[in-house]
N, C-alpha and C positions, 0 to 999 in steps of 0.2 A: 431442535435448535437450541441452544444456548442462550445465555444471555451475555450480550458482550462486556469485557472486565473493562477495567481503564485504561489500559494502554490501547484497546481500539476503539472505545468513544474517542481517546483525544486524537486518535488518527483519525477516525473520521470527522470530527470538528476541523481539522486542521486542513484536510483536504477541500471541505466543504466553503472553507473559508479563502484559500489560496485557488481554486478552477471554479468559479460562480458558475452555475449551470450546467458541470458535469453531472454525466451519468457514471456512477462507480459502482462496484460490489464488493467488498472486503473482507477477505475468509481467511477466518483464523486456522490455521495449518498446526498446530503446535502439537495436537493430538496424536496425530502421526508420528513426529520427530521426538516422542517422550522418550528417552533417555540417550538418544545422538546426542551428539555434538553440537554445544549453543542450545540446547536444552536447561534452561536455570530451573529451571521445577515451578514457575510461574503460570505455566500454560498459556503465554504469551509471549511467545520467543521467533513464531513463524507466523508468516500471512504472505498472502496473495493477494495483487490488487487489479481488477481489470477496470481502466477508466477512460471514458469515452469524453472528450475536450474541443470546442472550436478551437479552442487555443493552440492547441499542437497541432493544426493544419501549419504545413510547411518546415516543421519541425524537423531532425532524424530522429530515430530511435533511441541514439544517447542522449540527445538535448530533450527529450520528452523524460527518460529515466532521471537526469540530473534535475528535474524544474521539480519530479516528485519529491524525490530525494530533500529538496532545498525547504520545498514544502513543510516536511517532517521534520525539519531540525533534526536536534538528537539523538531523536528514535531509530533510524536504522543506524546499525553499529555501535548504538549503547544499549539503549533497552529491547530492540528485537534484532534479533542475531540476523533473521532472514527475511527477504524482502523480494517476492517474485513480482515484476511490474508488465502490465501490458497497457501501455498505453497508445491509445486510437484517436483520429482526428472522426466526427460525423462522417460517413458513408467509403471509409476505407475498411476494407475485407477484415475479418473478424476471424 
C-alpha cells in the first residue's frame, strides 16, 4: 500500500468534513491509467470512491454524485481527471 500524495489527503479531508460520519474508502486508480488519457504523470489523476452516508437516504444517484462532486470543489475536472463514485445511503445493497 502506498502512501497517499496530496491530492488524496485533501480529498479525504474534504469529504470527511462535508458527510460527518461517513463510512468511505478512497482508491487511488491512477496506476493503472499510467499513460491513457488524463494521465498528467502525477499519479493522481484517477480514484474511486465508495461512501456510505445517512445523508443520501432519499437521495437519487445523481443528487448523491453532485453533493460528492460539490464536496471536492476543484478537484474533479481540474486536478483528477477521473472520478468513479458509488455513493450509498446505511442498509441499501452494496
Amino acid at each position: 500500500m502506498s502512501t497517499p500524495g496530496p491530492v488524496e489527503k485533501e480529498m479525504e479531508s474534504l469529504l470527511t468534513a462535508a458527510f460527518p460520519d461517513a463510512n468511505f474508502a478512497l482508491s487511488n486508480d491512477s496506476a493503472k491509467h499510467h499513460g491513457h488519457s488524463g494521465d498528467d504523470g502525477s499519479g493522481e489523476s484517477h480514484f474511486s470512491l465508495s461512501i456510505e452516508w445517512a445523508g443520501f437516504a432519499g437521495m437519487n444517484r445523481v443528487a448523491r454524485q453532485r453533493a460528492v462532486n460539490k464536496a471536492l470543489g476543484d478537484l474533479p475536472g481540474q486536478r483528477v481527471h477521473a472520478l468513479a463514485i458509488k455513493a450509498t445511503a446505511p442498509g441499501e445493497g452494496r
